[in-house]
N, C-alpha and C positions, 0 to 999 in steps of 0.2 A: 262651586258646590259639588262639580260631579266627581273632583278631584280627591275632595275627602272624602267622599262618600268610597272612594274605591279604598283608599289608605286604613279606612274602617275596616274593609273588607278583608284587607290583606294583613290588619294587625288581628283580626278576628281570626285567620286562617294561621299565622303564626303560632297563637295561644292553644291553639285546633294540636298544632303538633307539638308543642313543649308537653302539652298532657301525653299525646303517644308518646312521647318519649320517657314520659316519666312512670310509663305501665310494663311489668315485667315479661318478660318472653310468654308465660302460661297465660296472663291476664290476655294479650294480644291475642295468644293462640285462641282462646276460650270465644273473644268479641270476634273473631275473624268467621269461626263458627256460627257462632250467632248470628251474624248476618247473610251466610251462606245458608239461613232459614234452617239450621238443627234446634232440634228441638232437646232438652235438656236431658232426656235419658241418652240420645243419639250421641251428644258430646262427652257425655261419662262412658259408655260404652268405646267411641275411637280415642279419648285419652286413657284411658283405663284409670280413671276414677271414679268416685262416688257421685251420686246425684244433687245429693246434701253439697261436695265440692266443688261442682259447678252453679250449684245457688249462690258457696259465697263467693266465687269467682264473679260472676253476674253483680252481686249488692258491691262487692270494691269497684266494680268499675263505675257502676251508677255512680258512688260516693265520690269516687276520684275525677269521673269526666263530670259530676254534679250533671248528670241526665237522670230524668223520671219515670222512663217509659220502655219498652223495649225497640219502638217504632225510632226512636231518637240514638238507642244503642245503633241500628242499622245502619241511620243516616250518617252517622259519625264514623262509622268505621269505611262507608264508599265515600266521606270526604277526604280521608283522608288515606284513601288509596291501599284498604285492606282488603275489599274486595271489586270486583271492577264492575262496574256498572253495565247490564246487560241489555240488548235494544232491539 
């Protein structure tokens, strides 16, 4: 039992990065942001776009990692190692 339970884990963590990999350099850069707690004017302002361009940056990723929440854009991006967990 504890064996799959891990093999769940690890096919769970797999699908975790097929999706970073399938999100483009700006989408990554935008979620890297966001999780390092900027807040959406703070992200258009250090990439030098629009506000409006970082909402839809934000709504492709929701769509694409299928997350609903911003709390879930966070956790996703320290599983998978975009920004580093601080303690």
């Amino acid at each position: 039992m504890e064996e799959r339970a891990w093999s769940t884990v690890w096919v769970a963590l797999g699908n975790d990065m097929k999706s970073l990999e399938s999100l483009t350099p700006r989408q990554r850069e935008v979620l890297q942001l966001i999780a390092e707690g900027r807040n959406t004017k703070q992200i258009a302002l250090s990439l030098n776009i629009s506000v409006k361009t970082v909402e839809t940056y934000r709504t492709q990723l929701m769509d694409r990692l299928q997350i609903h929440n911003m709390a879930g854009l966070v956790r996703y991006a320290i599983r998978n190692g975009l920004v580093p967990l601080e303690g």
